[in-house]
One Martini backbone bead per residue (centre of mass of N, CA, C, O) as a GRO file, in nm:
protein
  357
    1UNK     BB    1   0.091   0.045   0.025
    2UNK     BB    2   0.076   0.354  -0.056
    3UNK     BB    3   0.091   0.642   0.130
    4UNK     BB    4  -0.184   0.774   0.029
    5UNK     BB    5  -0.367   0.511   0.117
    6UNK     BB    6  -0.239   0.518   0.412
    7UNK     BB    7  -0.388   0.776   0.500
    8UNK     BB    8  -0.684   0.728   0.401
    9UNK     BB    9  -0.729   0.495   0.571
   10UNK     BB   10  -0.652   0.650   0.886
   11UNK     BB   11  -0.848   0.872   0.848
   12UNK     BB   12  -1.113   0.697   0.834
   13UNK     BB   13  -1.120   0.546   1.086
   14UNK     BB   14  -1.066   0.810   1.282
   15UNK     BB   15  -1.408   0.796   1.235
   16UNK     BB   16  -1.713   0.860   1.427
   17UNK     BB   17  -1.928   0.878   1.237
   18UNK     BB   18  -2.207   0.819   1.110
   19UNK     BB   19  -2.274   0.620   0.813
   20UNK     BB   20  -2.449   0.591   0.457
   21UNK     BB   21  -2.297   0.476   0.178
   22UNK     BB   22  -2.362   0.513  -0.160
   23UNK     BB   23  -2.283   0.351  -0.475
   24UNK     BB   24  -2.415   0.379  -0.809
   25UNK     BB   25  -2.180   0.174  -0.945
   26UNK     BB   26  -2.099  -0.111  -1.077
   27UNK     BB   27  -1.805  -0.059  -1.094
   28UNK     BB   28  -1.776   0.078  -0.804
   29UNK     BB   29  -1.842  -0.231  -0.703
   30UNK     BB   30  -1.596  -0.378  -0.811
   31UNK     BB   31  -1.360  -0.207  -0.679
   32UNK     BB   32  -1.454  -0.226  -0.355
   33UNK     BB   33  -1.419  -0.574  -0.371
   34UNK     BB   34  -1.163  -0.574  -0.476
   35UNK     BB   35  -0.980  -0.356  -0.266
   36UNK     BB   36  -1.127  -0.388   0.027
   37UNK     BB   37  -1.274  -0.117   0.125
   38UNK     BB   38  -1.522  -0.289   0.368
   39UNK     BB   39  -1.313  -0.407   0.555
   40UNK     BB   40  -1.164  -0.093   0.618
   41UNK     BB   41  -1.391   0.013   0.756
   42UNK     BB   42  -1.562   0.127   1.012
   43UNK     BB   43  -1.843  -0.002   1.139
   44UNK     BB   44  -1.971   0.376   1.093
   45UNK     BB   45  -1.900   0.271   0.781
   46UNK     BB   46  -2.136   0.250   0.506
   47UNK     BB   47  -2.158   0.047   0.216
   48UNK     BB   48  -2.442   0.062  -0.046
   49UNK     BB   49  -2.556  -0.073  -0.334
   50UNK     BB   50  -2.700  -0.002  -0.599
   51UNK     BB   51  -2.841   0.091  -0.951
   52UNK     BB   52  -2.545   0.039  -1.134
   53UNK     BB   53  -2.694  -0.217  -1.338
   54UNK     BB   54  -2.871  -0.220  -1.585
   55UNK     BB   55  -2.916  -0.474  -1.615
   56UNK     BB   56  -3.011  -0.552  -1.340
   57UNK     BB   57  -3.262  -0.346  -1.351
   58UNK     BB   58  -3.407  -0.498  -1.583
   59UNK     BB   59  -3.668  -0.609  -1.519
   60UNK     BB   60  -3.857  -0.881  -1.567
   61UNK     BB   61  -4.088  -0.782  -1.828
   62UNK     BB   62  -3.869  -0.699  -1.996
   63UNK     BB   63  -3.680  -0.991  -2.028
   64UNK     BB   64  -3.927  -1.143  -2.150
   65UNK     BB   65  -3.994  -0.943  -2.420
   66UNK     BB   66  -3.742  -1.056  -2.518
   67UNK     BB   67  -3.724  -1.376  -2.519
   68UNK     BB   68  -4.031  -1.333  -2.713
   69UNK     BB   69  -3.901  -1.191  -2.933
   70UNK     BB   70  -3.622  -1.421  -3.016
   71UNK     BB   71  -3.824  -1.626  -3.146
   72UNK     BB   72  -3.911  -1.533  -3.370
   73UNK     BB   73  -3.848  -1.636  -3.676
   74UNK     BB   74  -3.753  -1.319  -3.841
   75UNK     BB   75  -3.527  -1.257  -3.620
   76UNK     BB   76  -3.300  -1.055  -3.525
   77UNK     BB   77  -3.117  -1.017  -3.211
   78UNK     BB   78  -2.906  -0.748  -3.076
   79UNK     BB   79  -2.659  -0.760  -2.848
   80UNK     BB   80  -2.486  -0.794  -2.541
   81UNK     BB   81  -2.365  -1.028  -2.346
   82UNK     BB   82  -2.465  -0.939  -2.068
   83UNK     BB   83  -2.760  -1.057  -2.178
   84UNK     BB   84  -2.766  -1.387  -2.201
   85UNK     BB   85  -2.750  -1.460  -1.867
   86UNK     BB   86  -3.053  -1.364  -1.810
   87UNK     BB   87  -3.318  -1.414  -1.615
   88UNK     BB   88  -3.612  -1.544  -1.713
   89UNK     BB   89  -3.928  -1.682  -1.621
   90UNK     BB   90  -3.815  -1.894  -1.900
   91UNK     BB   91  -3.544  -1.842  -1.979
   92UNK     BB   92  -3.299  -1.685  -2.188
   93UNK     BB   93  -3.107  -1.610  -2.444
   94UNK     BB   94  -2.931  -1.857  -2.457
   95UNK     BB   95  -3.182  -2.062  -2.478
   96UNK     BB   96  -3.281  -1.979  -2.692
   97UNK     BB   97  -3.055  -2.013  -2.902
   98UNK     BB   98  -3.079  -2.327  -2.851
   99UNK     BB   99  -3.342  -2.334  -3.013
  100UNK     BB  100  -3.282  -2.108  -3.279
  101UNK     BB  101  -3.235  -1.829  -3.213
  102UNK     BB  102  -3.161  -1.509  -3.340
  103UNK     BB  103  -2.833  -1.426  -3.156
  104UNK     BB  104  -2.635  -1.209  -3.108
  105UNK     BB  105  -2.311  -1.020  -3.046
  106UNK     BB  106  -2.194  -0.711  -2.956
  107UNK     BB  107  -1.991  -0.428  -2.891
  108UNK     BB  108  -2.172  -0.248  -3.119
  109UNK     BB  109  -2.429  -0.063  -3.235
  110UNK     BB  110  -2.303  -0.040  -3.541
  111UNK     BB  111  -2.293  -0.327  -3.620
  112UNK     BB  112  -2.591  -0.341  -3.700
  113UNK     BB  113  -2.576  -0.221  -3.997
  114UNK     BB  114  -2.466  -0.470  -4.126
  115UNK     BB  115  -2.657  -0.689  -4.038
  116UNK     BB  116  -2.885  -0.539  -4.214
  117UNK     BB  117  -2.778  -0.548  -4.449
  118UNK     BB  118  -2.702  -0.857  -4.511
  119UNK     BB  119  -3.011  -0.880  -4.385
  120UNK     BB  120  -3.289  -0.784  -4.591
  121UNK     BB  121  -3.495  -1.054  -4.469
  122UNK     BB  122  -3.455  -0.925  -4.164
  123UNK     BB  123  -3.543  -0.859  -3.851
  124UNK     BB  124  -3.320  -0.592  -3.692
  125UNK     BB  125  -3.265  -0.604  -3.301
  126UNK     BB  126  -3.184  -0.385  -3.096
  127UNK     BB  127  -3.061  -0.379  -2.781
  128UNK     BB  128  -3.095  -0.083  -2.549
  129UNK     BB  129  -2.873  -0.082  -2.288
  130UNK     BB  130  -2.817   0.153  -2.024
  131UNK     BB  131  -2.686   0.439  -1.992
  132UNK     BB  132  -2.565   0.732  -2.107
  133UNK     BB  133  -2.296   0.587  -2.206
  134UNK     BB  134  -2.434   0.422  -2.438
  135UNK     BB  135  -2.685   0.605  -2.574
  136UNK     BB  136  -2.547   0.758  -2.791
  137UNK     BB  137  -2.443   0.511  -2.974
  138UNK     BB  138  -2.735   0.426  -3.061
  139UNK     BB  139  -2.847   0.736  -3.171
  140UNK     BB  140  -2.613   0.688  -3.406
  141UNK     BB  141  -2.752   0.431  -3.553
  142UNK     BB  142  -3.054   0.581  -3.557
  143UNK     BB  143  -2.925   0.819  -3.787
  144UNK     BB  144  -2.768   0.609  -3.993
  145UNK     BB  145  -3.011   0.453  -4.084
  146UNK     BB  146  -3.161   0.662  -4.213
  147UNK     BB  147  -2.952   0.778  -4.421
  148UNK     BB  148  -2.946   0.458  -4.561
  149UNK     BB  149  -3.261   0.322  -4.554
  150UNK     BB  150  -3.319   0.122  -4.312
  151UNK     BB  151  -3.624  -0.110  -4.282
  152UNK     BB  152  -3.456  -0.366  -4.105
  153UNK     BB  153  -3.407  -0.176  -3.841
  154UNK     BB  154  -3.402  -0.154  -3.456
  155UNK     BB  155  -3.531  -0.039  -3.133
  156UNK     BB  156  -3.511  -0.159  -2.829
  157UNK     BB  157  -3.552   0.073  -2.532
  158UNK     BB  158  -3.399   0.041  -2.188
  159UNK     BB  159  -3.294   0.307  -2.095
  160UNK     BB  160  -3.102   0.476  -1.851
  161UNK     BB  161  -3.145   0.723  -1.573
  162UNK     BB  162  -3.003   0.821  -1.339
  163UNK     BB  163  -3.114   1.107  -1.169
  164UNK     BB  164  -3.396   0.945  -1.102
  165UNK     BB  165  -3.269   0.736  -0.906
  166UNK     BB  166  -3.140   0.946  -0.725
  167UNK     BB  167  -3.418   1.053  -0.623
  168UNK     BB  168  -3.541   0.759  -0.519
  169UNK     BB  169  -3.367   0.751  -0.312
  170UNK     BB  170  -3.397   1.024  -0.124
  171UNK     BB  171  -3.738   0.941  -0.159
  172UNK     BB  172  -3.702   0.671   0.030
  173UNK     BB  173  -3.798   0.613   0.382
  174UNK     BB  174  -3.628   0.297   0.376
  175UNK     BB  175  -3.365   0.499   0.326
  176UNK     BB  176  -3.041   0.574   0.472
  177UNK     BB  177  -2.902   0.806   0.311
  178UNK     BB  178  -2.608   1.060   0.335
  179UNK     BB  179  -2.474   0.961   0.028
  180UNK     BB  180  -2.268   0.950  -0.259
  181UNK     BB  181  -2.135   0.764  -0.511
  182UNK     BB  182  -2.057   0.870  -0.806
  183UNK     BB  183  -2.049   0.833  -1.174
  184UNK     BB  184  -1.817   0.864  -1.414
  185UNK     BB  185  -1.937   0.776  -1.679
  186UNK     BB  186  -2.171   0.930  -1.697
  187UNK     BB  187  -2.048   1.252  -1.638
  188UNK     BB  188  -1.904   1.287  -1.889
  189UNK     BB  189  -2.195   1.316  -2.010
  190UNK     BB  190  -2.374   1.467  -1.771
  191UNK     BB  191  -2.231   1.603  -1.552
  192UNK     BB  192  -2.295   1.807  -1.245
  193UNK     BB  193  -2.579   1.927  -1.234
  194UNK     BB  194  -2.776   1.735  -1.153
  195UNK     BB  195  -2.660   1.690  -0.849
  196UNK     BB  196  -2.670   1.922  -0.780
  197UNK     BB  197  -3.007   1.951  -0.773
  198UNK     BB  198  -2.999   1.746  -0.526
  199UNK     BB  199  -2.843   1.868  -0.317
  200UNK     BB  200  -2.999   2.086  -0.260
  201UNK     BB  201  -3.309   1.951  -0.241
  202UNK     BB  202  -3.199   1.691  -0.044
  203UNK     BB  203  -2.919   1.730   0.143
  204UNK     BB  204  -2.690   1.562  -0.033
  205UNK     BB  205  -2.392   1.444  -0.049
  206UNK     BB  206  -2.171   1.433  -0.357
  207UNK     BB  207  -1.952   1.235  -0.526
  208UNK     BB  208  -1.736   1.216  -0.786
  209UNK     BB  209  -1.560   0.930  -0.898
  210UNK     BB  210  -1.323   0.700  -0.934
  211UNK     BB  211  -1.166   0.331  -0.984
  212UNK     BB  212  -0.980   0.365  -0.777
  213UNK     BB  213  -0.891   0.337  -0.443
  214UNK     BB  214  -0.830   0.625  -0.396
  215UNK     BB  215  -1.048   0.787  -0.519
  216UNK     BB  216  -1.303   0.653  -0.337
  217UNK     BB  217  -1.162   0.738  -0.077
  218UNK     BB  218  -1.147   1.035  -0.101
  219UNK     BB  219  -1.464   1.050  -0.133
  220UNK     BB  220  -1.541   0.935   0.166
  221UNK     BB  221  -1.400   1.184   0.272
  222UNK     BB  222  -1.581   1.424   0.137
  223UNK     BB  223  -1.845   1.269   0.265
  224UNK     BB  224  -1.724   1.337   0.573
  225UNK     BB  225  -1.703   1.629   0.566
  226UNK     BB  226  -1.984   1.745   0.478
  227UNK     BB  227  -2.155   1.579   0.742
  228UNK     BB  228  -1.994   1.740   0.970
  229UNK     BB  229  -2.044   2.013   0.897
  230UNK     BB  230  -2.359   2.074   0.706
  231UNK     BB  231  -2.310   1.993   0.407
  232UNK     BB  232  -2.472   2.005   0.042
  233UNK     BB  233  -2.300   1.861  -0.227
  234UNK     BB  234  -2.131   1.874  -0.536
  235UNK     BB  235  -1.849   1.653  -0.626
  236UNK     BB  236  -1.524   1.677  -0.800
  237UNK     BB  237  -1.282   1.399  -0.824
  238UNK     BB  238  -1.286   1.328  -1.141
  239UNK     BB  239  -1.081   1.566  -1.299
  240UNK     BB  240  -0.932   1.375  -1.515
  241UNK     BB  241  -1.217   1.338  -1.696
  242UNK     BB  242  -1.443   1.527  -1.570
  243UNK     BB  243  -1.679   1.743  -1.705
  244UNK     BB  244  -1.877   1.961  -1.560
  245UNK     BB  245  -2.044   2.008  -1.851
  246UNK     BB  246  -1.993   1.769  -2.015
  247UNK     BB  247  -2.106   1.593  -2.307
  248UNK     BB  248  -2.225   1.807  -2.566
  249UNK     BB  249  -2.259   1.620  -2.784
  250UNK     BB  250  -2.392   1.378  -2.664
  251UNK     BB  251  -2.638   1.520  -2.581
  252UNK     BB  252  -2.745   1.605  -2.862
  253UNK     BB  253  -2.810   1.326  -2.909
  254UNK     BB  254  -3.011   1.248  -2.756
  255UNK     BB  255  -3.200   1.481  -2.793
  256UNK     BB  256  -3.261   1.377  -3.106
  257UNK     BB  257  -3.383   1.104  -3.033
  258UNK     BB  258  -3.438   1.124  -2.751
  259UNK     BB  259  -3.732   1.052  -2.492
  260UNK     BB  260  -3.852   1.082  -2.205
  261UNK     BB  261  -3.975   0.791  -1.976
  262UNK     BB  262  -4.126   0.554  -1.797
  263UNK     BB  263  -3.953   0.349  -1.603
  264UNK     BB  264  -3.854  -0.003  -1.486
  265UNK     BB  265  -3.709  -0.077  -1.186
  266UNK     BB  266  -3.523  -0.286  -1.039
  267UNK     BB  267  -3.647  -0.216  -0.683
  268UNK     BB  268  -3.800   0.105  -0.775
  269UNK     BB  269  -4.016   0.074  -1.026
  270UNK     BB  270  -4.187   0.335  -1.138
  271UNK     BB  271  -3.946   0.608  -1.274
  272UNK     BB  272  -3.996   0.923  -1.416
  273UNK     BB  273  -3.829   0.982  -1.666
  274UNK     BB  274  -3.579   0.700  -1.637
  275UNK     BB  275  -3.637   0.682  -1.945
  276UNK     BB  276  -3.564   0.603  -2.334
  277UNK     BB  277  -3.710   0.706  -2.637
  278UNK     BB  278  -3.829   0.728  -2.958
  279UNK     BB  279  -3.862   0.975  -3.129
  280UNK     BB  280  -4.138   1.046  -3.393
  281UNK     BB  281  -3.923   1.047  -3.632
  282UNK     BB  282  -3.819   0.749  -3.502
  283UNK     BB  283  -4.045   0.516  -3.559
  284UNK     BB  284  -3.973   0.334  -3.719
  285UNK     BB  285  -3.687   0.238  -3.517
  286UNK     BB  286  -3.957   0.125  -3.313
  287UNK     BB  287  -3.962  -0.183  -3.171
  288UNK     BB  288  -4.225  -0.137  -2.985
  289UNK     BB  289  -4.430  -0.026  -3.242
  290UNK     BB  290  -4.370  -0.252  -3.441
  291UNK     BB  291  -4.417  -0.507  -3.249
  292UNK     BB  292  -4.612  -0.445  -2.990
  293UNK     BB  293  -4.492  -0.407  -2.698
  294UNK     BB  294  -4.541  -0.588  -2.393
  295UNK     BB  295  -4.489  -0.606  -2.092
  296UNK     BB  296  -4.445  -0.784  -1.811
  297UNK     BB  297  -4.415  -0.893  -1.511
  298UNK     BB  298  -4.266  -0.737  -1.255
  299UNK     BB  299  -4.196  -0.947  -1.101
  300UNK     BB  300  -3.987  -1.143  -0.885
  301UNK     BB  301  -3.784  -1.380  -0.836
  302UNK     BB  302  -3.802  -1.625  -0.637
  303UNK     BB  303  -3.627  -1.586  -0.353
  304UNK     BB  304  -3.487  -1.283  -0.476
  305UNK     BB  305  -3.323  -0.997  -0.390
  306UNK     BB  306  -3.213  -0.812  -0.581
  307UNK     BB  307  -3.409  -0.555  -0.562
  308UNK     BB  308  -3.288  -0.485  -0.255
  309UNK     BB  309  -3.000  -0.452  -0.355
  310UNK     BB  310  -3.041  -0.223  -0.591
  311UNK     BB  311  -3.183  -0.032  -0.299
  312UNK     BB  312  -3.025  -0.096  -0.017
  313UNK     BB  313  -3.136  -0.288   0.183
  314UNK     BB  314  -2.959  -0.564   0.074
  315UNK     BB  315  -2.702  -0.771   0.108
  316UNK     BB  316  -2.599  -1.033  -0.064
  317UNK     BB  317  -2.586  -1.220   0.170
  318UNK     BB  318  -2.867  -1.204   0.251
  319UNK     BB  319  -2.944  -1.384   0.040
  320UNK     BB  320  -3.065  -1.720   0.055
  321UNK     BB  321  -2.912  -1.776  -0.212
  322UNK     BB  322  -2.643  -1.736  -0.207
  323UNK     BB  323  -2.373  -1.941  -0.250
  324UNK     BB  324  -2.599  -2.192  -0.307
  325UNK     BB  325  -2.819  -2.152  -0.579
  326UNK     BB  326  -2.648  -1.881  -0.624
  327UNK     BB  327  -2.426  -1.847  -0.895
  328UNK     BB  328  -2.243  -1.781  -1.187
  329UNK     BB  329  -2.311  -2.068  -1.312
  330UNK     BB  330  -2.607  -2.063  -1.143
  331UNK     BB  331  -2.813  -1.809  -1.201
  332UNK     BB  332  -3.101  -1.629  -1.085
  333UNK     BB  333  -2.988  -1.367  -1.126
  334UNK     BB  334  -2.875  -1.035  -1.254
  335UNK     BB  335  -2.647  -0.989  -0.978
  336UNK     BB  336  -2.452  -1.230  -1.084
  337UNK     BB  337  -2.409  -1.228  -1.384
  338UNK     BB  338  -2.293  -0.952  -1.395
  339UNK     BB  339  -1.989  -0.760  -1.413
  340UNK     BB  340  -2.189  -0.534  -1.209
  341UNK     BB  341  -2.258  -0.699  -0.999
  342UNK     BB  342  -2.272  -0.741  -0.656
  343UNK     BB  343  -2.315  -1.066  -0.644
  344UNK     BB  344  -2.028  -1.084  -0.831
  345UNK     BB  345  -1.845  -0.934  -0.620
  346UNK     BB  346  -1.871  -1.072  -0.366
  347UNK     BB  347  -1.799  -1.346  -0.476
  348UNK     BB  348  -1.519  -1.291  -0.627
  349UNK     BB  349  -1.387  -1.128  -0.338
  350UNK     BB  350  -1.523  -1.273  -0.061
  351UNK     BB  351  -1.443  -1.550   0.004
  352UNK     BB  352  -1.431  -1.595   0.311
  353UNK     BB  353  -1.712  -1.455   0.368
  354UNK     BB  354  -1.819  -1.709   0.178
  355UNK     BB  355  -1.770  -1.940   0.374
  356UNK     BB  356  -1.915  -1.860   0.648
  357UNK     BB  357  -2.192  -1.910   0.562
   0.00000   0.00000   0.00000
């Protein structure tokens, strides 16, 4: 451990005030149980998990018409990775395309143009996941498609938006948030400004940090710094990559594609303005109207605690199927399955403690 980390660790040690603080994003989900950060925290300062798994967030009857979908015969559906292995009420698109599904993985939302023209017989549909982060080369896919003239490319968003989601979770009165550490990914493209006016409007203190143990941990310093003062602000330590004013580019572009919609979010219900559709100018290549898409029933998987886990109410370990019935090898939930999912990051970097159990 280099001088400055551990610094950084026995400031924070030294700390006798009581908080729970929560990380937003899946990444710094990942960092903090890989670096042991949440071992080394005195047992007076908590960290919660939110929902900042996108895969994760994705409802449950959104993840069934996603799987509906892609058995249609007539269909080709592209998506990322990280939803093949994510579980609907009846199984998977990983089983689906066992069955016969014809289901893509692309690494870019752009490749889905090469794959609609070579399959001009074929209707191709972009599964949209994701946070601001990803939305908008989505949403410059289907700029290209139009100026192409691509009568059979499609996109069906489920994109979510940040800052509704940490509004839900501000206002949720059974939820005892003191803190947030903001995604630094995602503040890339929208900036400062959100966080400032929930920062003024419900008074807590928020800092947006790097994806370092060290970066993390200066974040954890700078919000128990606000909360002994009794000051409520937006801050930014990851000054060497994301600017105050955000990615102009990248905004004006989401603005020209997308108009928010309210989104179900797994663990937080049906959040105003929190979801990203296609506005209608862009309407032919909106799978949810072209194919006339209905989500289902949005409870959770029995005995699956995800939904609780990703609004910071309890922790993975808490799950009783964790480490148990639920595993990354056959995951329960999406919360395991993901890469940024919270129990998939505690299952593969807390060993021991999960020996104990």
């Amino acid at each position: 451990m280099d001088s400055i980390l551990e610094q950084l660790v026995e400031l924070i040690k030294a700390e006798t005030i009581k908080c729970n603080i929560m990380e937003v994003c899946g990444t710094h989900t990942m960092a903090i149980a890989k670096s042991g950060i949440r071992g080394i925290l005195p047992p007076n300062i908590r960290l919660l998990s939110g929902p900042g798994c996108p895969v994760c967030v994705t409802s449950q009857g959104d993840l069934d018409a996603i799987i509906s979908l892609s058995e249609q015969t007539d269909i080709t559906l592209v998506t990322f990775g990280d939803m093949l292995r994510v579980p609907g009420s009846h199984g998977s698109l990983q089983e689906a395309r066992s069955r016969g599904a014809d289901v893509k993985v692309v690494y870019s939302p752009l490749e889905t143009l090469e794959i609609a023209r070579q399959r001009p017989d074929r209707q191709v549909i972009f599964l949209g996941i994701g946070f601001e982060t990803t939305a908008p080369a989505v949403a410059v896919t289907v700029q290209r498609a139009h100026q192409l003239g691509l009568k059979n490319l499609s996109v069906y968003s489920l994109h979510k938006l940040v800052p509704p989601a940490l509004q839900a979770i501000f206002a949720d009165p059974e939820l005892q948030v003191d803190g947030l550490i903001c995604p630094g990914h995602v503040t890339v493209v929208i900036g400062m400004e959100p966080y400032e006016n929930l920062a003024a409007h419900y008074h807590k203190p928020m800092v947006v940090t790097g994806f370092e143990a060290e970066d993390i941990l200066e974040g954890i310093g700078m919000l128990i710094r606000q909360l002994k003062t009794g000051t409520a602000k937006a801050e930014l330590q990851y000054k060497r990559v994301v600017r105050a004013q955000g990615n102009l580019a990248a905004r004006q572009v989401l603005e020209q594609v997308f108009t928010p919609v309210d989104a179900a979010w797994r663990g937080l219900g049906i959040i105003p303005d929190s979801g990203l559709d296609l506005k209608p100018q862009y309407a032919s290549y909106n799978a949810r109207e072209r194919f006339h898409i209905e989500p289902g029933n949005i409870d959770e998987i029995p005995g699956c605690s995800c939904g609780a886990i990703l609004s910071g109410k309890l922790e993975p370990e808490q799950c009783p199927l964790f480490g148990k019935v639920c595993t990354p090898t056959e995951p329960v939930g999406p919360c395991m399955v993901s890469q940024e999912g919270a129990c998939a990051a505690f299952y593969r970097y807390q060993p021991l403690r999960r020996a104990q159990l």
